[in-house]
FIDO-250658 format. One record per residue (C-alpha): residue number from 1; residue in three letters; x, y, z. Coordinates in Angstrom, 1 decimal, m for minus. Example, Ala and Ser with C-alpha at 12.3 -4.5 7.8 and 13.67 -1.06 7.14 Angstrom:
<atoms>
(atom 1 'ALA' (12.3 m4.5 7.8))
(atom 2 'SER' (13.7 m1.1 7.1))
</atoms>
This chain:
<atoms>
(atom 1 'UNK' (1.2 m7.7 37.4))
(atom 2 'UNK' (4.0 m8.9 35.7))
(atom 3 'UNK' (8.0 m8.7 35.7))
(atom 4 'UNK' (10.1 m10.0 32.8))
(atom 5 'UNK' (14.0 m9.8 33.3))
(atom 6 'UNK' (16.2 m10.4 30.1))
(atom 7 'UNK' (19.9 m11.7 30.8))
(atom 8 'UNK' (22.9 m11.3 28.5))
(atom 9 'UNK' (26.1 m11.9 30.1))
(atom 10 'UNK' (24.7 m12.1 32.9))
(atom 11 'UNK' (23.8 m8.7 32.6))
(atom 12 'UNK' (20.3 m7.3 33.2))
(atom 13 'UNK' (18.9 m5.8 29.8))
(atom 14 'UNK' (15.2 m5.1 30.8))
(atom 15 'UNK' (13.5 m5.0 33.9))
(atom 16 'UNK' (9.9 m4.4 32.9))
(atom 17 'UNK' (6.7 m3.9 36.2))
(atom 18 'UNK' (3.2 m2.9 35.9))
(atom 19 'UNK' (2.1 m4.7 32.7))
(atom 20 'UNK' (m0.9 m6.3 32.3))
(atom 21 'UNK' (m1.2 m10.3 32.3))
(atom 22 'UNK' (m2.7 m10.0 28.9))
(atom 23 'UNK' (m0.4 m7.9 27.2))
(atom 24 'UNK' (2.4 m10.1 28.7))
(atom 25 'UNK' (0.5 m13.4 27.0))
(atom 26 'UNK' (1.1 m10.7 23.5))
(atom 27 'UNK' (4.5 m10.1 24.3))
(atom 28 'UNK' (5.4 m13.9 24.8))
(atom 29 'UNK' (3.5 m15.0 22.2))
(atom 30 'UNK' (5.9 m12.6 19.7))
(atom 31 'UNK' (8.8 m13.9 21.2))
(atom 32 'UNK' (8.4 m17.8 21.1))
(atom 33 'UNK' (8.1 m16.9 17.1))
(atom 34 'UNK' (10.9 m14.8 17.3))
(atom 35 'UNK' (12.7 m17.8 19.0))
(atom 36 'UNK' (12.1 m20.1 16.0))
(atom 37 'UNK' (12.9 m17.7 12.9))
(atom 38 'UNK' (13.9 m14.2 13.8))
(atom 39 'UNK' (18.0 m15.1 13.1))
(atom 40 'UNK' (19.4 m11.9 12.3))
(atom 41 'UNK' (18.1 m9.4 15.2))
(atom 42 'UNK' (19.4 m10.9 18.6))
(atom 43 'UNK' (16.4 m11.8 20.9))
(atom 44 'UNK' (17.2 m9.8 23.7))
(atom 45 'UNK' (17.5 m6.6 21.3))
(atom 46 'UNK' (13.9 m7.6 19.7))
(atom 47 'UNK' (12.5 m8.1 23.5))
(atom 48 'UNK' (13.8 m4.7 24.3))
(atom 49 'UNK' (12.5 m3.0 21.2))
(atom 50 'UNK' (8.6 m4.4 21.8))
(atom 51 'UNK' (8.9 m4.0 25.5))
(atom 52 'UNK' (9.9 0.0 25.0))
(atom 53 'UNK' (7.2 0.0 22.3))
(atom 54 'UNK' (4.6 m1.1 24.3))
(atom 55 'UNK' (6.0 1.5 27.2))
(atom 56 'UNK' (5.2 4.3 24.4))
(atom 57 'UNK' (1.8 3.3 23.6))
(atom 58 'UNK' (1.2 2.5 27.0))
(atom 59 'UNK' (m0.9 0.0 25.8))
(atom 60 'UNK' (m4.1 1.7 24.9))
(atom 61 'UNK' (m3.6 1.4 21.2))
(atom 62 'UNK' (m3.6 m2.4 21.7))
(atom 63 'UNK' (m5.9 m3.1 24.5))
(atom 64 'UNK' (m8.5 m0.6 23.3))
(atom 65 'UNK' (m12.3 m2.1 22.4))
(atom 66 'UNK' (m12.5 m3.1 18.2))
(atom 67 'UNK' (m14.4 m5.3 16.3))
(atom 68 'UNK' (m12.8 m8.0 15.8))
(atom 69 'UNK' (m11.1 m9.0 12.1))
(atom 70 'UNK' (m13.8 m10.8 9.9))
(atom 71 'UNK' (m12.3 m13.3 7.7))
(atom 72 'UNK' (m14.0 m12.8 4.0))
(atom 73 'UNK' (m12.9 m15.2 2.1))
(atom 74 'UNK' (m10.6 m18.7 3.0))
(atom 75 'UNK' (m9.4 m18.8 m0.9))
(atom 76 'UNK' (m6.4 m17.3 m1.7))
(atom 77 'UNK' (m7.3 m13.6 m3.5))
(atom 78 'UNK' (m3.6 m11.9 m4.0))
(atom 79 'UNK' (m3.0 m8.4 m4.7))
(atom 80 'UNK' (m6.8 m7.4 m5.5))
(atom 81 'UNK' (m8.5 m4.1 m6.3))
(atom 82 'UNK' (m11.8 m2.5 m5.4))
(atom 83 'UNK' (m14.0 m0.5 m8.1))
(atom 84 'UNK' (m15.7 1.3 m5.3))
(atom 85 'UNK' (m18.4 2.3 m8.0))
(atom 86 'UNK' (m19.4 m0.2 m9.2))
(atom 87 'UNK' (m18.7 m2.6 m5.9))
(atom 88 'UNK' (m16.5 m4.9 m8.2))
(atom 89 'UNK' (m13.2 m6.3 m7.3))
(atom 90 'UNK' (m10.3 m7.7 m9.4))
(atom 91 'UNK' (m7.0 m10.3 m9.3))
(atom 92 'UNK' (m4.8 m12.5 m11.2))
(atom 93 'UNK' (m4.6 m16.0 m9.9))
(atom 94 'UNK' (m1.2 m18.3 m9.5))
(atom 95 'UNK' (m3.0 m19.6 m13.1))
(atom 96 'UNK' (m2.7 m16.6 m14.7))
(atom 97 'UNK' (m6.3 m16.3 m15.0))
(atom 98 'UNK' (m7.8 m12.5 m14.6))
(atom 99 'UNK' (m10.9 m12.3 m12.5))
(atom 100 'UNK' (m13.6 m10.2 m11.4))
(atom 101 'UNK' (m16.4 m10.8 m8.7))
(atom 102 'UNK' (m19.1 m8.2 m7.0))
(atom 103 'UNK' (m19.2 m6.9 m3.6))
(atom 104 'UNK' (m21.6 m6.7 m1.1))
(atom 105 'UNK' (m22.0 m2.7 m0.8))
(atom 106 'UNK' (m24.1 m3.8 2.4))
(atom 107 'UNK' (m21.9 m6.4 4.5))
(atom 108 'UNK' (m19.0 m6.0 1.9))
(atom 109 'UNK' (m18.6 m9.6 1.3))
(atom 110 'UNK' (m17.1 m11.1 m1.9))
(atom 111 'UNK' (m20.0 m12.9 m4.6))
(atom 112 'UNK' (m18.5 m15.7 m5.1))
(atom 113 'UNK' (m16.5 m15.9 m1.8))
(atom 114 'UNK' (m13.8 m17.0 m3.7))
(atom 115 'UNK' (m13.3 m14.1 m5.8))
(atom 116 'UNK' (m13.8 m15.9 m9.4))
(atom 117 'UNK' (m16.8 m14.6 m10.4))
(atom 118 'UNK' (m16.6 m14.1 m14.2))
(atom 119 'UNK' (m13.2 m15.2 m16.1))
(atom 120 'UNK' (m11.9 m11.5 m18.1))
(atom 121 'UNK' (m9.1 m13.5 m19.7))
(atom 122 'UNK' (m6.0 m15.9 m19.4))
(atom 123 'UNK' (m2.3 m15.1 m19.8))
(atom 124 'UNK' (m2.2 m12.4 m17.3))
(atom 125 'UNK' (0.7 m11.6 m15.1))
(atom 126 'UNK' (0.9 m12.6 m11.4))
(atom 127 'UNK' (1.3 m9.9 m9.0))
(atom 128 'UNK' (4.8 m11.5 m8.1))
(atom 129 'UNK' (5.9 m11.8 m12.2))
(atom 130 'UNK' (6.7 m7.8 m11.9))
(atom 131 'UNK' (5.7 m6.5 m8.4))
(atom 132 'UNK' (2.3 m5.7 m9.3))
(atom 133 'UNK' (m1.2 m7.1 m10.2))
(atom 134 'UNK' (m4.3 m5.8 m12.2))
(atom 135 'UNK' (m5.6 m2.0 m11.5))
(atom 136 'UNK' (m8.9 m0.2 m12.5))
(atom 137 'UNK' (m8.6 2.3 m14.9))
(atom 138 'UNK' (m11.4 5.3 m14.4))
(atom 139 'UNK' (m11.9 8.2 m17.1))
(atom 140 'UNK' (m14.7 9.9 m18.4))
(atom 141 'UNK' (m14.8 6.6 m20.9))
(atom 142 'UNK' (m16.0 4.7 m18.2))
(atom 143 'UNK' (m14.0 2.2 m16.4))
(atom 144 'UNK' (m11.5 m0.9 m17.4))
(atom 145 'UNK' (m9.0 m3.0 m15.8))
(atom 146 'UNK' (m5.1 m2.3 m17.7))
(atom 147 'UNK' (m2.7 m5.5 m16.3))
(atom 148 'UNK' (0.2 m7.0 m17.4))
(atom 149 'UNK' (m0.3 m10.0 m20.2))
(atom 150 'UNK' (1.7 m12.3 m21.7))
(atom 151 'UNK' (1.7 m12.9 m25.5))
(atom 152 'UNK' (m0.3 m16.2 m26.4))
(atom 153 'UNK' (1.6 m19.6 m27.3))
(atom 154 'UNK' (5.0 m18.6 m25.9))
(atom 155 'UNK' (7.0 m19.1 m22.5))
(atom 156 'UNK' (5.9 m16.7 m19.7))
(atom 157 'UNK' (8.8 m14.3 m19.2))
(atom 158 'UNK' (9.8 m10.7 m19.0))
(atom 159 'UNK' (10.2 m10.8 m22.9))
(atom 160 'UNK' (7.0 m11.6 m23.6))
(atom 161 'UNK' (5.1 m9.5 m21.2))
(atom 162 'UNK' (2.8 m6.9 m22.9))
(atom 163 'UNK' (0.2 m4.3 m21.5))
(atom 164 'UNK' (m3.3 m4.9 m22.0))
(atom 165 'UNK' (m6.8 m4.0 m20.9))
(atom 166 'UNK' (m10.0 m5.4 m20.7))
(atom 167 'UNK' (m13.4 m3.0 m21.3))
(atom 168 'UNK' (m17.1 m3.8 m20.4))
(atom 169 'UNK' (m19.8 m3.3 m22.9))
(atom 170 'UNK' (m23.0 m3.8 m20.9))
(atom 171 'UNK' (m21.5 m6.3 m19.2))
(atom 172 'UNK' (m19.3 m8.5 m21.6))
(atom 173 'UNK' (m15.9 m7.7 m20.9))
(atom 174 'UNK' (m13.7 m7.7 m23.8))
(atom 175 'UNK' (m9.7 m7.7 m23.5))
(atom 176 'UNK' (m6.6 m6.4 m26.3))
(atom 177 'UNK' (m3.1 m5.5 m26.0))
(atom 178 'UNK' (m2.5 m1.9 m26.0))
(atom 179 'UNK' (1.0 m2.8 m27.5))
(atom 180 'UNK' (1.6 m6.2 m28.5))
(atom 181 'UNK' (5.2 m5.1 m29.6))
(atom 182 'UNK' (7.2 m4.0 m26.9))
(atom 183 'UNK' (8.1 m5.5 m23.4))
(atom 184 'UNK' (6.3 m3.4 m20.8))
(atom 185 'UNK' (4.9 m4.4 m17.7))
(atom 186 'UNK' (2.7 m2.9 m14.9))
(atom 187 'UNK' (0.3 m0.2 m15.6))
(atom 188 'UNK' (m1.3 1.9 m13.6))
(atom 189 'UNK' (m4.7 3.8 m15.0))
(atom 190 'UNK' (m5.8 7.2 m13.6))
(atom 191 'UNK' (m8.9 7.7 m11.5))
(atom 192 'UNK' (m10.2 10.5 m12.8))
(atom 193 'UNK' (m14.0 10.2 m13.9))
(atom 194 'UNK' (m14.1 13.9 m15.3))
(atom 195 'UNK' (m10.9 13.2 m17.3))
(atom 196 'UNK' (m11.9 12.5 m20.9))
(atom 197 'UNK' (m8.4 10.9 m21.9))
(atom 198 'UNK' (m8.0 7.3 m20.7))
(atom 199 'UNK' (m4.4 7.5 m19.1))
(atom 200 'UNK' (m1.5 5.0 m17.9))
(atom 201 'UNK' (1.9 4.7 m16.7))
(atom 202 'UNK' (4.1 1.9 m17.1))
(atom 203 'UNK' (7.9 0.3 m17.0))
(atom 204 'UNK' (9.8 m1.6 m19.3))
(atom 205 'UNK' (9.5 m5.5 m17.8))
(atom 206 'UNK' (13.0 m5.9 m19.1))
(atom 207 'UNK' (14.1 m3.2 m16.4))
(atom 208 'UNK' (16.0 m4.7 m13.3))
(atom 209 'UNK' (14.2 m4.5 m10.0))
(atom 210 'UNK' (16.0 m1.9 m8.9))
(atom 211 'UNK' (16.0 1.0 m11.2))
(atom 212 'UNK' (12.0 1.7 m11.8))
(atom 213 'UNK' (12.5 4.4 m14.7))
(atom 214 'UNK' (8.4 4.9 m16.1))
(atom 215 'UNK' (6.7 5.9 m19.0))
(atom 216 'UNK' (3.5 7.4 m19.3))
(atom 217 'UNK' (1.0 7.2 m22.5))
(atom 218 'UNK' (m2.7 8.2 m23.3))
(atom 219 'UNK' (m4.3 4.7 m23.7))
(atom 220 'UNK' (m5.5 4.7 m27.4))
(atom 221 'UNK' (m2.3 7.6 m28.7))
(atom 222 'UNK' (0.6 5.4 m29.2))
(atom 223 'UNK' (2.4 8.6 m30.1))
(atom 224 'UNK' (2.1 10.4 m26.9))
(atom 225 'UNK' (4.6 7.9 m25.0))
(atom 226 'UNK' (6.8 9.3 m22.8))
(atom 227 'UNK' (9.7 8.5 m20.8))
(atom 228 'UNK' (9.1 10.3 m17.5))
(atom 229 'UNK' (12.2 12.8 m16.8))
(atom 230 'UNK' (14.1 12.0 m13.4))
(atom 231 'UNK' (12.7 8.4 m13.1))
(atom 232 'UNK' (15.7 6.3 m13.7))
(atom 233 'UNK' (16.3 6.0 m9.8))
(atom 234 'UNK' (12.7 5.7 m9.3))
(atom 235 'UNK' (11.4 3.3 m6.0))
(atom 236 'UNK' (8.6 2.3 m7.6))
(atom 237 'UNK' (6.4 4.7 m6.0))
(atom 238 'UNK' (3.9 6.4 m9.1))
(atom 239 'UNK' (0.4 8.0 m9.1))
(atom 240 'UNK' (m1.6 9.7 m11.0))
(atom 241 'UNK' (m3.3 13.1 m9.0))
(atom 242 'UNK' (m7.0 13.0 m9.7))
(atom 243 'UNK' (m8.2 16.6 m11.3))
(atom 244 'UNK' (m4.4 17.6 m12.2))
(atom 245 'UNK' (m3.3 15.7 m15.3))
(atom 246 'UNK' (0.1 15.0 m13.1))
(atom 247 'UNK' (2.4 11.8 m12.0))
(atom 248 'UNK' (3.4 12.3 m8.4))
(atom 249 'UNK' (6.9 9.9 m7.3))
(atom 250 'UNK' (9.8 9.4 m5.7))
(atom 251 'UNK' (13.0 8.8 m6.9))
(atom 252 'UNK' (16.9 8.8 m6.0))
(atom 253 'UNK' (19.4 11.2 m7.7))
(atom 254 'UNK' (22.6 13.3 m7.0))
(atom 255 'UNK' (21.9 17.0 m6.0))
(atom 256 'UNK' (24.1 19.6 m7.2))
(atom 257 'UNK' (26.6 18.8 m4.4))
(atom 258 'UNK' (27.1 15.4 m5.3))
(atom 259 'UNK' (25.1 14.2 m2.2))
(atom 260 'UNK' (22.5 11.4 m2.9))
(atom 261 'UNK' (18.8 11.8 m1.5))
(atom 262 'UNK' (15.4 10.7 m2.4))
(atom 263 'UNK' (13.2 13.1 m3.3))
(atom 264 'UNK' (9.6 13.8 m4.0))
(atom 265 'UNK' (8.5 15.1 m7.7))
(atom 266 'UNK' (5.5 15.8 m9.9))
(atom 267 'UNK' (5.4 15.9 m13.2))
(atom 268 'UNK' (2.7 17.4 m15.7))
(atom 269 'UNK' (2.1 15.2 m18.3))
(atom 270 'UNK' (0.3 18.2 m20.7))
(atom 271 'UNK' (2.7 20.9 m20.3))
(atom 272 'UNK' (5.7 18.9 m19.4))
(atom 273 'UNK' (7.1 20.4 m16.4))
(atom 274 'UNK' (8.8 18.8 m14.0))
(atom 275 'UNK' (8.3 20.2 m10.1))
(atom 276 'UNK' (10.6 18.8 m7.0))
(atom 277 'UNK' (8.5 19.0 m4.1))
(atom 278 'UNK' (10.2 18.2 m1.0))
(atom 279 'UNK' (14.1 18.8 m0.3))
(atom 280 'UNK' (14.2 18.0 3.5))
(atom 281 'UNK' (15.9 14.9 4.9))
(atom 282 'UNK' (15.0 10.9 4.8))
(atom 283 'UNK' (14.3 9.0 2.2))
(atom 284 'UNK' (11.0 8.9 0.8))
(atom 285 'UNK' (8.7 6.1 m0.5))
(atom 286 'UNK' (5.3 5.8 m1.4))
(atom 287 'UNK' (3.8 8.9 m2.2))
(atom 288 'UNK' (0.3 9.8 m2.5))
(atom 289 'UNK' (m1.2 13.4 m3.3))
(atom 290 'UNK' (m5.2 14.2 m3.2))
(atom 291 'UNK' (m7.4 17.3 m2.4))
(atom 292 'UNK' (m7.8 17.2 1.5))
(atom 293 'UNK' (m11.4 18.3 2.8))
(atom 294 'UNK' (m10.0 19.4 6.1))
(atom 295 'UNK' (m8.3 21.9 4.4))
(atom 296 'UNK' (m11.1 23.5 1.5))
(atom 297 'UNK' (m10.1 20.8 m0.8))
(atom 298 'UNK' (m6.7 22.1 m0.7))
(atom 299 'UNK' (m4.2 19.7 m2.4))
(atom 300 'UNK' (m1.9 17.8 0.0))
(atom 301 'UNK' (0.6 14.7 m0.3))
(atom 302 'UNK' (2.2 12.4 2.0))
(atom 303 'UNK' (5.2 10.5 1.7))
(atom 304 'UNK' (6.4 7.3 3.7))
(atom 305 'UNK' (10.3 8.4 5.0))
(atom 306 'UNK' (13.0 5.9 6.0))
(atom 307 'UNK' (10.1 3.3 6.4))
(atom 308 'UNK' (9.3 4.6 10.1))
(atom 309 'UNK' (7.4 7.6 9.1))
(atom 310 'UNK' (4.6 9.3 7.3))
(atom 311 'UNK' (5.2 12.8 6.7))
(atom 312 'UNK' (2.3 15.2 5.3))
(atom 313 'UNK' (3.1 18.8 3.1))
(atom 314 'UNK' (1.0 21.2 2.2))
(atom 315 'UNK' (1.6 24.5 0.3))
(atom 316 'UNK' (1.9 27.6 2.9))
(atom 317 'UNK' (3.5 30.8 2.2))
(atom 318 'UNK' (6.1 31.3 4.5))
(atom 319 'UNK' (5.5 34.9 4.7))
(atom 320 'UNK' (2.7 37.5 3.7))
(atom 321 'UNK' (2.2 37.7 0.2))
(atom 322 'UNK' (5.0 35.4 m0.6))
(atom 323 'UNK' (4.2 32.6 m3.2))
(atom 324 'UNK' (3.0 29.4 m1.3))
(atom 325 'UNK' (5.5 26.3 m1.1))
(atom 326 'UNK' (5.4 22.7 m0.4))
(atom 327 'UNK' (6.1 22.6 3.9))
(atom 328 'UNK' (5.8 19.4 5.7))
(atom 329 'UNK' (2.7 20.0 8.4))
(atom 330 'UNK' (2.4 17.0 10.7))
(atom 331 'UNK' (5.1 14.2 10.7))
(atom 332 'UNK' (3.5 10.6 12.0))
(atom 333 'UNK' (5.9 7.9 13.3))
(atom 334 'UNK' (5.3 4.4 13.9))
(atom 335 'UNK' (5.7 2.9 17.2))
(atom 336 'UNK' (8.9 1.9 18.6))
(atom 337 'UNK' (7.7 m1.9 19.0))
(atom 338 'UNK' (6.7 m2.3 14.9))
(atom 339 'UNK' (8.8 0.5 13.6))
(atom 340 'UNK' (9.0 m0.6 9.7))
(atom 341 'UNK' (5.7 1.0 8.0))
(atom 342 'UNK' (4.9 m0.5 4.2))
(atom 343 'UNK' (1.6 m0.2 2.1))
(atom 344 'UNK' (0.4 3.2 2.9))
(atom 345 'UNK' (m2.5 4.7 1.4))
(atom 346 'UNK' (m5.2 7.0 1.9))
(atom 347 'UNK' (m9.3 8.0 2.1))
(atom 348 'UNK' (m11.6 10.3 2.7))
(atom 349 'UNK' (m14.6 10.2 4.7))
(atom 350 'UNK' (m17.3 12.5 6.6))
(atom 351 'UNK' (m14.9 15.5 5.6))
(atom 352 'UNK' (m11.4 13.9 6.8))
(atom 353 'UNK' (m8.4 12.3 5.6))
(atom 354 'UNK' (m7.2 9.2 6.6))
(atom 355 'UNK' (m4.0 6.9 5.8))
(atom 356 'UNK' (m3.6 3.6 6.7))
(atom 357 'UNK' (m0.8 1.0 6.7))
(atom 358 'UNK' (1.1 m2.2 8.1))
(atom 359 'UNK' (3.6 m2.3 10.7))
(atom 360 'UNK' (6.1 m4.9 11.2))
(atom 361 'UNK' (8.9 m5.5 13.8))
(atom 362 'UNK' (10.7 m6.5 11.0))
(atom 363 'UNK' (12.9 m4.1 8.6))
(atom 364 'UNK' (12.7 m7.0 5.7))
(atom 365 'UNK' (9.4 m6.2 4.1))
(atom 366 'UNK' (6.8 m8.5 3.4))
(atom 367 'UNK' (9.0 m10.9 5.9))
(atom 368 'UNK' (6.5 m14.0 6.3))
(atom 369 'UNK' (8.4 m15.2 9.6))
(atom 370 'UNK' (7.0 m12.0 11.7))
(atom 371 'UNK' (3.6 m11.0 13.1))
(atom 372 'UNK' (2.2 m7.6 11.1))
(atom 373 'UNK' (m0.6 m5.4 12.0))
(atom 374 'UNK' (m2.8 m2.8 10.7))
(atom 375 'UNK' (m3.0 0.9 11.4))
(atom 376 'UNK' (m4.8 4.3 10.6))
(atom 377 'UNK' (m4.2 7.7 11.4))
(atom 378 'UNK' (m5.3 11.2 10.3))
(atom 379 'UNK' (m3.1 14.0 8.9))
(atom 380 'UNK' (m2.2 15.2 12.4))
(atom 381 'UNK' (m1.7 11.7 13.7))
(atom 382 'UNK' (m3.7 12.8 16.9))
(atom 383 'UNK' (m5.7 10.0 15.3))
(atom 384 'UNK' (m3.3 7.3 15.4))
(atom 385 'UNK' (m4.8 4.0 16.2))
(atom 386 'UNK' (m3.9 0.4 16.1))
(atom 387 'UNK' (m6.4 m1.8 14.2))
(atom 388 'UNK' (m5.5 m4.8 16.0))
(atom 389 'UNK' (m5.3 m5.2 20.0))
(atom 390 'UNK' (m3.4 m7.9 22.5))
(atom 391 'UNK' (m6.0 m10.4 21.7))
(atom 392 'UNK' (m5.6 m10.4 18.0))
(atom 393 'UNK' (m4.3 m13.2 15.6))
(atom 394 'UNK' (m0.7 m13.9 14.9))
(atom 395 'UNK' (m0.6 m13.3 11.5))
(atom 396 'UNK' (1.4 m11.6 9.1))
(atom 397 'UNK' (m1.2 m9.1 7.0))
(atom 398 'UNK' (0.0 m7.6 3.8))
(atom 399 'UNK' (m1.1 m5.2 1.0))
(atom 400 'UNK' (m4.5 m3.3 3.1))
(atom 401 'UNK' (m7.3 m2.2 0.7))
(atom 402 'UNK' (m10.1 0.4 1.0))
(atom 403 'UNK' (m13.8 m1.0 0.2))
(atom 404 'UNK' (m17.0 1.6 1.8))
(atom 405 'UNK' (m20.1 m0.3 3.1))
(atom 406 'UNK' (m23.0 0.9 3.8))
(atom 407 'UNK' (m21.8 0.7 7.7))
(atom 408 'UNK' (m18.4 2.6 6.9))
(atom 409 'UNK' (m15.3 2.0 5.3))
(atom 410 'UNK' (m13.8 m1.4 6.0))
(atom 411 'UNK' (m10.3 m2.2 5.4))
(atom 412 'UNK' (m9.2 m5.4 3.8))
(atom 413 'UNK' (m5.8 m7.7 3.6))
(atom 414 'UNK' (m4.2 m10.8 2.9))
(atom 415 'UNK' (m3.7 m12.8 6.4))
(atom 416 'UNK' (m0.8 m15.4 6.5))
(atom 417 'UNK' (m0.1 m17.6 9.7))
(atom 418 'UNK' (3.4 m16.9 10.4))
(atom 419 'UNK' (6.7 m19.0 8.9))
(atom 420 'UNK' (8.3 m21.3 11.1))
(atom 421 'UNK' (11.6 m23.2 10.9))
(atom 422 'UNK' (9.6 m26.3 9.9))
(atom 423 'UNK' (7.2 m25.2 7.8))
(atom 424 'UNK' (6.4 m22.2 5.5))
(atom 425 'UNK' (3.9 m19.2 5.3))
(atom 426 'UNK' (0.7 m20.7 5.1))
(atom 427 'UNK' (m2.3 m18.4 3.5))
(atom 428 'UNK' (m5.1 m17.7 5.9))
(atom 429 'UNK' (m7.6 m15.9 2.9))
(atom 430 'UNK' (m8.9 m12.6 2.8))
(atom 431 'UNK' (m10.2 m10.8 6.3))
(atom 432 'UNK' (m11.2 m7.1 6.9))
(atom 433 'UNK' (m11.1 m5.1 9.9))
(atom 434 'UNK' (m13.9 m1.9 10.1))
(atom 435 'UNK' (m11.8 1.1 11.5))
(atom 436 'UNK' (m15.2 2.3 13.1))
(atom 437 'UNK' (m15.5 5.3 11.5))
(atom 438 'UNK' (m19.3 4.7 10.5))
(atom 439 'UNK' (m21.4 5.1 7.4))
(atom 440 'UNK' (m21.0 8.3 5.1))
(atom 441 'UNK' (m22.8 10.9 5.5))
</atoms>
């Protein structure tokens, strides 16, 4: 049994009883890093906000039983992406070089550990050139990997970045510009093996960082590019829906009363229609939208509001026989101790929905100086759980992936040991974490 008493002024700010030696040792730990970098946020404000954190998960989440995090890889693998069918995984290297290796379906480990298994080309964008690295690209084709590339024998820079792709033919992957012409940068391919029209969405690399306007294009029709209406105050947030043909984002505007809000919107690429889907406060982020099995295959979406919450909508009539509309369900905050949520996305499995994400104490995202964690939650968030407990690493983890073994689905990230005032970030490899949901069935 523990008491902590914080002082300002001589004043008493907390006065904290009954917690647990261990989760003290946590708490401490936190704080001496806080100590060192955390400038901007006073200590005794940050010791107040973990303490009352802690008091709200009263501690289960963090003490709970898990298997522990399983480092995959020591080498530095940035911003990678699983091809769940064909267990393959894919990244760009600080060299530019574009890579794929296999995966273990079984124990889910990386062939070569290092993640350069078989060189697809040179030239290729870092993930930190334009925000994003290499994605797979599924259609009824088959599947490819579309990237950013820069144009050969000249300086590496916004003008000179191109969109390409790289195909497989029984194994040989071959890679070409999809326009060599015009500055563009980060694609994003659709997922949608039924789909017999290779798809992609893009942005101008010449755009600043803080307008995200997109176009969208079928891969091999030059003609059908698009400037996607209501994107010039995009946030960066764009997917394709799988089965739908449709772009689902968030972007900032003015409403009709001159009030500016960040909204959620779909658009359909075929028949050109624009739909707003939410008009209810906060400010929305990433946005995903899939057919739920919990709810007959229903479509749903969730979007990630003011950073501390992930809110869920599905379509429900409000009254009998009235036409169904888009009505948040289930609203899932983060905990008062690591309030700032970034990276969500979502799975299915056995029949449920699940989103995971990081939380940080931090509202600067991807701030190396601060400890991060994992979570995952169902629609409901009656399944809320934290993937780390009291005894984990300090480590800042960034950008979770999805990869299913044959024991479950495992999730996987990029581990960092923490900044300090002497020394920076230093890369800790590529660990996972198994959620324990258990294999499919």
């Amino acid at each position: 049994m523990v008491q902590l008493m914080c002082c300002k002024n001589g004043k008493s700010l907390v006065n904290v009883k009954n917690y647990s030696g261990e989760a003290m040792f946590h708490i401490e730990n936190i704080l001496k890093h806080k100590i060192r970098t955390y400038r901007f946020i006073s200590i005794s404000n940050l010791l107040l906000s973990i303490l009352m954190g802690f008091s709200v998960l009263a501690l289960n989440a963090w003490a709970g039983t898990l298997p522990p995090e399983v480092q995959v890889t020591k080498s530095e693998i940035i911003d990678f992406e699983f091809d769940q069918t064909h267990a393959l995984l894919t990244f760009t290297d600080r060299k530019s070089n574009l890579w794929i290796a296999k995966v273990d379906p079984v124990t889910g480990g990386f062939k070569p550990s290092n993640g350069r298994g078989l060189l697809v080309d040179t030239g290729a964008a870092f993930m930190s050139d334009f925000g994003n690295g290499p994605e797979w690209l599924t259609s009824f084709e088959g599947t490819e990997i579309v990237y950013t590339k820069y144009l050969p024998n000249q300086p590496k820079s916004p003008a000179t970045a191109r969109i390409a792709h790289a195909v497989s033919n029984n194994g040989v992957w071959t890679s070409n510009f999809i326009d060599d012409m015009v500055a563009y940068a980060s694609p994003l391919g659709n997922s949608d093996k039924d789909d017999p029209i290779p798809r992609i969405t893009y942005q101008s690399a010449l755009q600043s960082r803080d307008s995200h306007p997109f176009y969208w294009r079928e891969l091999h029709d030059p003609e059908s590019e698009e400037l996607v209406p209501n994107t010039l105050g995009s946030v960066g947030s764009r997917r394709w829906v799988e089965g739908m043909h449709t772009i689902v984002f968030s972007s900032t505007f003015t409403n009709d009363i001159g009030v500016v809000e960040t909204q959620c919107f779909l658009y359909d690429v075929e028949n050109k229609v624009l739909e707003q889907l939410t008009f209810d406060d906060g400010e929305k982020g990433a946005i995903f939208m899939w057919k739920a099995p919990e709810y007959n295959n229903e479509y749903v979406f969730f979007s990630m509001v003011n950073r501390n919450e992930i809110r869920v909508y599905r379509k429900i009539a409000k009254t009998e026989g009235a036409d169904p509309i888009w009505t948040a369900i289930s609203s899932i905050l983060a905990p008062r101790a690591i309030p700032n949520i970034w990276s969500p996305e979502f799975f299915t499995h056995n029949g449920e929905s699940y989103i995971f994400f990081t939380l940080s104490p931090s509202p600067v995202i991807l701030d190396m100086r601060i400890p991060t964690y994992l979570a995952l939650t169902n629609l409901s968030g009656t399944g809320f759980r934290m993937l780390h407990n009291t005894k984990s690493l300090i480590r800042v983890r960034s950008d979770p992936e999805l990869f299913v073994t044959a024991n479950g689905p495992y999730i996987y990230y990029n581990s960092y040991i923490p900044q300090t005032d002497t020394s920076p970030a230093a890369q800790d490899g590529v660990w996972r974490v198994d959620p324990g949901l258990g294999p499919t069935r």
